[in-house]
C-alpha atoms as a printed R data frame, in Angstrom:
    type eleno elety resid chain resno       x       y       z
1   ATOM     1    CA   UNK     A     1   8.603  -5.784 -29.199
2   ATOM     2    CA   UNK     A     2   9.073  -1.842 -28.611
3   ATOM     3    CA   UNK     A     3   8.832   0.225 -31.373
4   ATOM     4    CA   UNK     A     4  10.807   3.750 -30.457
5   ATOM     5    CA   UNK     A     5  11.558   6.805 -32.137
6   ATOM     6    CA   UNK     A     6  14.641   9.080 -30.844
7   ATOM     7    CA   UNK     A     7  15.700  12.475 -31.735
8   ATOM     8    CA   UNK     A     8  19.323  13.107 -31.153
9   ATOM     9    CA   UNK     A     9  19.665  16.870 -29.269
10  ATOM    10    CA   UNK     A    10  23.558  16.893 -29.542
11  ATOM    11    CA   UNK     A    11  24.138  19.318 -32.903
12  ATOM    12    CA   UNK     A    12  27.221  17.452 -34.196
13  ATOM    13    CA   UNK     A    13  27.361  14.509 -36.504
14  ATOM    14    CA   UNK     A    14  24.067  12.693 -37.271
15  ATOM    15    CA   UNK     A    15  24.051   9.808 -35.196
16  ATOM    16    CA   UNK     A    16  22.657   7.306 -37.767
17  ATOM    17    CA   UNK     A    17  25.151   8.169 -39.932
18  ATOM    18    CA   UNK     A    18  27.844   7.832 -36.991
19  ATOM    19    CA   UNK     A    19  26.318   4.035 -35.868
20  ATOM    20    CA   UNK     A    20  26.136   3.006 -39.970
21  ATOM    21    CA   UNK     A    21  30.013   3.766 -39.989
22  ATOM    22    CA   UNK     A    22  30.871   1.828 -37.020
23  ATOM    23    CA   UNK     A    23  28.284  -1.305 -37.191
24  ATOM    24    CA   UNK     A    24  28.190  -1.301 -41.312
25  ATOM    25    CA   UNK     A    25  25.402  -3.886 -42.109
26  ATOM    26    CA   UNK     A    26  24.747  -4.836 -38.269
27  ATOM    27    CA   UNK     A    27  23.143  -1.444 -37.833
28  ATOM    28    CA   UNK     A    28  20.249  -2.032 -40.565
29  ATOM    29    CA   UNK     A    29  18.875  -4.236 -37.637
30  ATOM    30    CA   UNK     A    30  18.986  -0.977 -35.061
31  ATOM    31    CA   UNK     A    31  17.611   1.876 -37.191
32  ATOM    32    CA   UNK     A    32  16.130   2.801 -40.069
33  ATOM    33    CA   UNK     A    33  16.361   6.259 -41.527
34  ATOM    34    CA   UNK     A    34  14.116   8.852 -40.934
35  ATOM    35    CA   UNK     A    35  13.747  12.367 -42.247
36  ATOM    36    CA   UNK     A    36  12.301  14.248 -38.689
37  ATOM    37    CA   UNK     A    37  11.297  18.152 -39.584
38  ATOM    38    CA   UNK     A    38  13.699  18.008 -42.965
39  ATOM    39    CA   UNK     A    39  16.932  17.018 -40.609
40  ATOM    40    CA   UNK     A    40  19.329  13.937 -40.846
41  ATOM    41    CA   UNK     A    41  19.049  13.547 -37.139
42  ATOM    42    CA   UNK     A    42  16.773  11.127 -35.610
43  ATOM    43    CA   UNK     A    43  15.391   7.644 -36.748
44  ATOM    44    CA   UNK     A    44  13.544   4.394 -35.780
45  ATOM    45    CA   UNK     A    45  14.489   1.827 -33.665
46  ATOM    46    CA   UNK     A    46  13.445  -1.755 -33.490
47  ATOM    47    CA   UNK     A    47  14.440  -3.361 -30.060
48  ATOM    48    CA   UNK     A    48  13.426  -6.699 -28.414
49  ATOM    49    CA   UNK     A    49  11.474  -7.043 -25.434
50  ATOM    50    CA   UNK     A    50  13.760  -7.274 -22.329
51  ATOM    51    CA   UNK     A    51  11.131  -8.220 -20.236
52  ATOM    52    CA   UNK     A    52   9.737  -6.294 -17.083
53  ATOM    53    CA   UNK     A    53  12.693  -4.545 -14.738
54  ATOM    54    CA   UNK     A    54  13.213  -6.088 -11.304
55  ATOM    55    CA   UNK     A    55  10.740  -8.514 -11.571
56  ATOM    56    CA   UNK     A    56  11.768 -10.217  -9.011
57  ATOM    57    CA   UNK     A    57  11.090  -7.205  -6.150
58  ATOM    58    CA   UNK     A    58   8.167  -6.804  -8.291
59  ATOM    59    CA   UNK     A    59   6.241  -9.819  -7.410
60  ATOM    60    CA   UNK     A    60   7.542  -9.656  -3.754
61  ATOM    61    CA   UNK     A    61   5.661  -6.419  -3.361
62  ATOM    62    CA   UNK     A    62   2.568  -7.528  -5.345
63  ATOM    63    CA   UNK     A    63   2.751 -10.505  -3.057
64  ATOM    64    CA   UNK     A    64   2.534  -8.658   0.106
65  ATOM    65    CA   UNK     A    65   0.016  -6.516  -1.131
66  ATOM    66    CA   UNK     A    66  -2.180  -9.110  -1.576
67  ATOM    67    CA   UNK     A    67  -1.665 -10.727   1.821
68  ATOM    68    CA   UNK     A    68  -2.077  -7.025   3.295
69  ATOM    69    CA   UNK     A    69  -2.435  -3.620   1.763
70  ATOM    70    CA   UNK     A    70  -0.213  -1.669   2.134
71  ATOM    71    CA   UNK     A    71   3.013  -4.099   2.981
72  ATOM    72    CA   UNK     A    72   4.043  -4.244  -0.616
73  ATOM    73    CA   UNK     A    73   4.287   0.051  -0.591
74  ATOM    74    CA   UNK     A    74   5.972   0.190   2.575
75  ATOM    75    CA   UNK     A    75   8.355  -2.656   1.284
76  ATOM    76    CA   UNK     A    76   8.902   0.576  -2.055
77  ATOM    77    CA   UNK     A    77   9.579   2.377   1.028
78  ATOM    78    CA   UNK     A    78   6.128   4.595   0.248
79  ATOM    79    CA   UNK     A    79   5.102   5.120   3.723
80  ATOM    80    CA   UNK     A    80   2.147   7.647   2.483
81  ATOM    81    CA   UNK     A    81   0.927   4.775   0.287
82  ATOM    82    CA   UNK     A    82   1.421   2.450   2.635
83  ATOM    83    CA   UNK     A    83  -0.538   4.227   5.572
84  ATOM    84    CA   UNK     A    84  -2.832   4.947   2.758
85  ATOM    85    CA   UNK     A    85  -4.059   1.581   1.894
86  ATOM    86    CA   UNK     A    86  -3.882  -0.088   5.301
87  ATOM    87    CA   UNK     A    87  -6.148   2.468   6.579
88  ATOM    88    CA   UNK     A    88  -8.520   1.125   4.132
89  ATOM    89    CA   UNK     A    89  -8.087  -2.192   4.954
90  ATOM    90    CA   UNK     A    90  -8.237  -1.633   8.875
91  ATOM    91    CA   UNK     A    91 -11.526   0.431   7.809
92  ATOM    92    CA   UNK     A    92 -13.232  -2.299   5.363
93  ATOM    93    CA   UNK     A    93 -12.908  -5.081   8.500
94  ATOM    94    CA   UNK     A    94 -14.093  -2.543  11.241
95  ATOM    95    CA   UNK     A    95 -16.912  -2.119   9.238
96  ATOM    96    CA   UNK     A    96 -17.256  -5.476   8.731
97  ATOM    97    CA   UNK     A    97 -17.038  -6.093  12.382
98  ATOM    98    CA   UNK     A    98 -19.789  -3.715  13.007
99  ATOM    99    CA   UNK     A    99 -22.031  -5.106  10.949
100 ATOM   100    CA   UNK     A   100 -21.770  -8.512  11.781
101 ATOM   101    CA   UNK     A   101 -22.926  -7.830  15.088
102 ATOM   102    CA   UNK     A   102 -26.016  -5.715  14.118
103 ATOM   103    CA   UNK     A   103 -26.858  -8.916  11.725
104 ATOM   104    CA   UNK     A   104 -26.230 -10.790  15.033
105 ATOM   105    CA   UNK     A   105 -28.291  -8.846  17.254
106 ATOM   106    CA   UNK     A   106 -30.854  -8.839  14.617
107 ATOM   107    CA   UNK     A   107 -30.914 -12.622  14.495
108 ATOM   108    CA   UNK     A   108 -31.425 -12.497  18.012
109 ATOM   109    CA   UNK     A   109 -34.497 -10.092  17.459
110 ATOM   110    CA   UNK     A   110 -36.719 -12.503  15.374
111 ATOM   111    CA   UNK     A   111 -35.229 -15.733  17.132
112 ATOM   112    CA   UNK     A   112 -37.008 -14.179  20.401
113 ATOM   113    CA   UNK     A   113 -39.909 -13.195  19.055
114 ATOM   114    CA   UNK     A   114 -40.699 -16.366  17.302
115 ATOM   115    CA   UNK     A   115 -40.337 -17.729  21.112
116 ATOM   116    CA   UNK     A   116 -42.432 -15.169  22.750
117 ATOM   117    CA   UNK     A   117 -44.808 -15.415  19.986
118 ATOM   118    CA   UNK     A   118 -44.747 -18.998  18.281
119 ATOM   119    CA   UNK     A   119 -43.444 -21.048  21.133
120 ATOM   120    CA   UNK     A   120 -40.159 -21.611  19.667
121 ATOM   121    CA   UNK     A   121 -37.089 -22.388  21.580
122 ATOM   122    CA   UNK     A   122 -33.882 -23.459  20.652
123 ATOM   123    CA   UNK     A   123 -31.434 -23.508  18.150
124 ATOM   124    CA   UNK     A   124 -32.429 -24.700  14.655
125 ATOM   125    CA   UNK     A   125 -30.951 -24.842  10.795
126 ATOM   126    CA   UNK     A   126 -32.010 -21.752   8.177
127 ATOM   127    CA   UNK     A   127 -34.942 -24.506   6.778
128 ATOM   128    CA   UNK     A   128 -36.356 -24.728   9.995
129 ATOM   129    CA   UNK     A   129 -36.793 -20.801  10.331
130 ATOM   130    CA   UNK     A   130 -37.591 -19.849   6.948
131 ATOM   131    CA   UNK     A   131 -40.423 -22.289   7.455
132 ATOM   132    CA   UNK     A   132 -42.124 -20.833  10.546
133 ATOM   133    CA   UNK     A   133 -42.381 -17.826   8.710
134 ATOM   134    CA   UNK     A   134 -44.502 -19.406   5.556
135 ATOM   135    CA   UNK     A   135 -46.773 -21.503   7.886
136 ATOM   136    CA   UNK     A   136 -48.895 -20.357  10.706
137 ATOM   137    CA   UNK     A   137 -48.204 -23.796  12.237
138 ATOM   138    CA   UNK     A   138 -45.899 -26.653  12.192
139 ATOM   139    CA   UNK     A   139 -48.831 -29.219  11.413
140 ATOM   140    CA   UNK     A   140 -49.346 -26.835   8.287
141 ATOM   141    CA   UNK     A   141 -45.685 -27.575   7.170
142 ATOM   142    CA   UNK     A   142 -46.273 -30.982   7.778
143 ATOM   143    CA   UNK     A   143 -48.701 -31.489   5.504
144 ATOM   144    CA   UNK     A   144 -46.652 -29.776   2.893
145 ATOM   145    CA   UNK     A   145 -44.285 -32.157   3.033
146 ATOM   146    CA   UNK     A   146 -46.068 -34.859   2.742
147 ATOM   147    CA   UNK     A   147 -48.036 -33.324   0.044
148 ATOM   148    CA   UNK     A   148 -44.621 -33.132  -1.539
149 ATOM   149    CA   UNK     A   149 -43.377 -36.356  -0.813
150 ATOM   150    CA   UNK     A   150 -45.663 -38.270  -2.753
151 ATOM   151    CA   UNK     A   151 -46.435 -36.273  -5.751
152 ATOM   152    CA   UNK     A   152 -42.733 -37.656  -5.778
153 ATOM   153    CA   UNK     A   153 -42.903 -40.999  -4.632
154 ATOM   154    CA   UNK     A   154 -40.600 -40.445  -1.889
155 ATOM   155    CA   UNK     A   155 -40.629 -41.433   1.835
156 ATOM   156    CA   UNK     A   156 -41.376 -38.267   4.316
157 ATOM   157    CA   UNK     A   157 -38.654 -37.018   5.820
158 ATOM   158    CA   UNK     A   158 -37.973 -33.292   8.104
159 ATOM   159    CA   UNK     A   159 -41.190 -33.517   9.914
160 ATOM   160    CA   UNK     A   160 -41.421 -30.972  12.614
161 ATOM   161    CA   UNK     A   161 -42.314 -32.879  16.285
162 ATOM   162    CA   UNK     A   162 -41.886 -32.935  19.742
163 ATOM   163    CA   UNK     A   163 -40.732 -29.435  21.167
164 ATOM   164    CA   UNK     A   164 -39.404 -28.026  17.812
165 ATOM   165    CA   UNK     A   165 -43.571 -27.550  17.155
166 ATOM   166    CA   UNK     A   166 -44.741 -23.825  16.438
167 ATOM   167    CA   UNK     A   167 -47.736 -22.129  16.090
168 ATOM   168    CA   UNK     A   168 -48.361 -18.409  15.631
169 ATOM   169    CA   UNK     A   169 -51.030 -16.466  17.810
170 ATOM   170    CA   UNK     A   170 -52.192 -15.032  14.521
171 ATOM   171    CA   UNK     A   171 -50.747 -13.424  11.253
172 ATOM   172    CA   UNK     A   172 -49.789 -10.178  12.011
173 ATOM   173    CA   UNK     A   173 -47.216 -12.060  14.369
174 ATOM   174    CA   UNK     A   174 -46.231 -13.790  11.856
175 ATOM   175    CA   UNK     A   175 -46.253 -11.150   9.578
176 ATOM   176    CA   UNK     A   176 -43.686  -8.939  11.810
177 ATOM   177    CA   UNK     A   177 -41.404 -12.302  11.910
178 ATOM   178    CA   UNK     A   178 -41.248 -11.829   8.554
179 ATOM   179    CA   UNK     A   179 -40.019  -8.052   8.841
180 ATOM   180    CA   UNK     A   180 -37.303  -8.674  11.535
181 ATOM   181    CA   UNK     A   181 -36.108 -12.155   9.604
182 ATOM   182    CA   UNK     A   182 -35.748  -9.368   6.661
183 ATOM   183    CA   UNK     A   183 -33.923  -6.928   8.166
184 ATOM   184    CA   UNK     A   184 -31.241  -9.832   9.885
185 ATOM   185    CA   UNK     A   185 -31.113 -11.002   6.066
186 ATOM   186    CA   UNK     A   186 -30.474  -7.308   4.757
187 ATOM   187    CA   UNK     A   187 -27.912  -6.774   8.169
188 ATOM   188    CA   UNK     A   188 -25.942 -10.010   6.766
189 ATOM   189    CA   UNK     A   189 -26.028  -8.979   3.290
190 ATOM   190    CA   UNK     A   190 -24.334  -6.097   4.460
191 ATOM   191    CA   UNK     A   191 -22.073  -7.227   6.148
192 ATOM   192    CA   UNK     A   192 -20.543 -10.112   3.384
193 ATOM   193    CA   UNK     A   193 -20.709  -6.795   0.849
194 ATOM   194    CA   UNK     A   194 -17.960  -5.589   2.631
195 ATOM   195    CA   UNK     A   195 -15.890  -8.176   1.498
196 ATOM   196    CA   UNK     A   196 -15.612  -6.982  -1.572
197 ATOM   197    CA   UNK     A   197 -14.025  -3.890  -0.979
198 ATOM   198    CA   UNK     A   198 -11.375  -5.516   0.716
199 ATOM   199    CA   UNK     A   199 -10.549  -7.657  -2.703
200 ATOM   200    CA   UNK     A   200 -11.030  -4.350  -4.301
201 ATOM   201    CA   UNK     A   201  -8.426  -2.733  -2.262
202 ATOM   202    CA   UNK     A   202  -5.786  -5.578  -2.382
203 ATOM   203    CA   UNK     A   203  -6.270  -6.074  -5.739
204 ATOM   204    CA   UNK     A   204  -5.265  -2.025  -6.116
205 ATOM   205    CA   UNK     A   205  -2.548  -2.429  -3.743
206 ATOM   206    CA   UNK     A   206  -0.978  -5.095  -5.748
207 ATOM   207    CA   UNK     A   207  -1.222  -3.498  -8.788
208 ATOM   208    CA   UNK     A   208   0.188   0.028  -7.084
209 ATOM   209    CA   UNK     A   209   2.832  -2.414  -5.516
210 ATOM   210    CA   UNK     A   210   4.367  -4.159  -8.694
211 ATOM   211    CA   UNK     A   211   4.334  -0.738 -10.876
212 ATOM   212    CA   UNK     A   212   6.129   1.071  -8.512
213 ATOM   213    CA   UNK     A   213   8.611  -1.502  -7.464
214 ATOM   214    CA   UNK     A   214  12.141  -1.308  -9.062
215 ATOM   215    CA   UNK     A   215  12.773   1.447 -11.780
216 ATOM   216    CA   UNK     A   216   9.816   3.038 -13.823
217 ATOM   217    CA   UNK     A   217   9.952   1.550 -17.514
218 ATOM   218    CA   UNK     A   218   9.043   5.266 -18.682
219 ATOM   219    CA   UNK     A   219   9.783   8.433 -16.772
220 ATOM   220    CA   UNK     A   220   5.970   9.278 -18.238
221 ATOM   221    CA   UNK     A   221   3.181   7.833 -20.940
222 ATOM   222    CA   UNK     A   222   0.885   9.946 -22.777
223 ATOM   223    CA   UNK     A   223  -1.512   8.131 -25.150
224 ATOM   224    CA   UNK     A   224  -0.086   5.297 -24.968
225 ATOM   225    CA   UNK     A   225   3.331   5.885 -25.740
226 ATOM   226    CA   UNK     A   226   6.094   5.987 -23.286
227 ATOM   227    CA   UNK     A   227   8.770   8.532 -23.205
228 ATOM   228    CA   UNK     A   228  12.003   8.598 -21.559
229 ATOM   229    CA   UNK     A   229  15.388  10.676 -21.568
230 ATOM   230    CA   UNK     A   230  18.682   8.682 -22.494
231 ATOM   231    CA   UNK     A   231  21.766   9.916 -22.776
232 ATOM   232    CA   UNK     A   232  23.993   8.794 -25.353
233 ATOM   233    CA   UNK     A   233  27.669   8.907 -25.838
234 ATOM   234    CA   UNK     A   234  28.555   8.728 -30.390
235 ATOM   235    CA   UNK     A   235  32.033   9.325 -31.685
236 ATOM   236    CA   UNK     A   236  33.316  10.094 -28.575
237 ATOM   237    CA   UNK     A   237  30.754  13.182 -28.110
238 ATOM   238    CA   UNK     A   238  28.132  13.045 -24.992
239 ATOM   239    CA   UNK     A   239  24.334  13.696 -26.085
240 ATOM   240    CA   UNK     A   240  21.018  13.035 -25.139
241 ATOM   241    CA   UNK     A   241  17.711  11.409 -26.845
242 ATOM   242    CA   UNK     A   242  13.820  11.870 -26.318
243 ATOM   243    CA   UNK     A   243  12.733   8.249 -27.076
244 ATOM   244    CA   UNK     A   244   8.746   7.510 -27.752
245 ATOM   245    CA   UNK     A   245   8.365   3.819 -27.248
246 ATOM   246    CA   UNK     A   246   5.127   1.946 -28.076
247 ATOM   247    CA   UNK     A   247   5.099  -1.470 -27.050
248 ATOM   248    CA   UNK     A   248   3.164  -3.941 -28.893
């Protein structure tokens, strides 16, 4: 429901009084009387929700938006808005780009100096890596997990043989593993935090898209309540209303 109240400009007859004469009992449903500033002019209106204007080339642009900012502006014909959030976009996955290949040359970094330093070679899962870095050898890890195994009662499984074997010179070795297997973690934390801007800036694209599609439901709000210019045509004389709308 919108709640609005209009004040008539045109001087002439009072246009309550004018739409009571020509609806009789239908217009108790439109208005209400209202004294405004001591005048008969003016009143309360009761409409019913009409539901949101061109919502049809609303949620097109919202749509596009959200598959790439900036298509649902252009589509509003907003080419500043447009440029606007595409730049972001094209920004958010360059950055992204960038620092996915720092994480990856970081990866790199620790990966070859586990080889140089460990005797690792090879590719192997997350487990495997996180696990050279806790133990100073494999036969260390080993043990863990058979430690582990039957405080369980569970068969040993993931033992480390053969040439996936490691063990470190000595601790500060292992120690700087640590340190570059941190900064690849902090490079790839990075780099998936970018991500988030780019929901951030669809999301705002969308939301730019579908209000500015189609006509504006108020020419402007201010606390809340919208208000808009209509012109109105009583008794055969032209006028025009200030309408404050409140939706609710």
């Amino acid at each position: 429901m919108a709640l609005a109240i209009a004040a008539q400009a045109d001087p002439g007859d009072s246009l309550l009084a004018v739409e009571q004469s020509v609806l009789g009992d239908g217009a108790s449903s439109l208005w209400r009387n209202q004294d405004i500033g001591g005048s008969d002019v003016g009143g309360l209106r009761v409409e019913r929700d009409r539901g949101p204007r061109n919502l049809g080339h609303k949620l097109k642009a919202g749509a596009l938006s959200l598959l790439l900012p900036g298509l649902g502006q252009l589509s509003n014909g907003d080419r500043g808005k447009a440029l606007a959030f595409g730049g972001a976009e094209a920004a958010v996955w360059l950055t992204y780009g960038v620092l996915d290949n720092m994480a990856s040359g970081a990866s790199d970094d620790y990966r070859e100096y586990a080889g140089i330093y460990a005797g690792i070679s090879g590719d192997h899962t997350e487990r495997y890596w996180r696990a050279a870095g806790r133990f100073m050898h494999s036969d260390a890890y080993n043990v863990s997990l058979m430690m582990e195994a039957r405080a369980e009662g569970l068969d040993v499984s993931g033992l480390i043989e053969g040439d996936d074997t490691w063990f470190w010179r000595n601790a500060e070795h292992q120690s700087n593993y640590q340190l570059l297997r941190a900064d690849a973690n902090r490079a790839y934390d990075r780099r998936d935090f970018t991500v988030v801007f780019a929901i951030i800036n669809r999301a705002i694209a969308a939301y730019d898209a579908v209000r500015s599609a189609g006509d504006s439901r108020h020419m402007i709000e201010v606390a809340g309540l919208g208000v808009d210019l209509e012109s109105t045509r009583v008794g055969g004389k032209a006028g025009t209303a200030c309408v404050f709308s409140m939706r609710f």
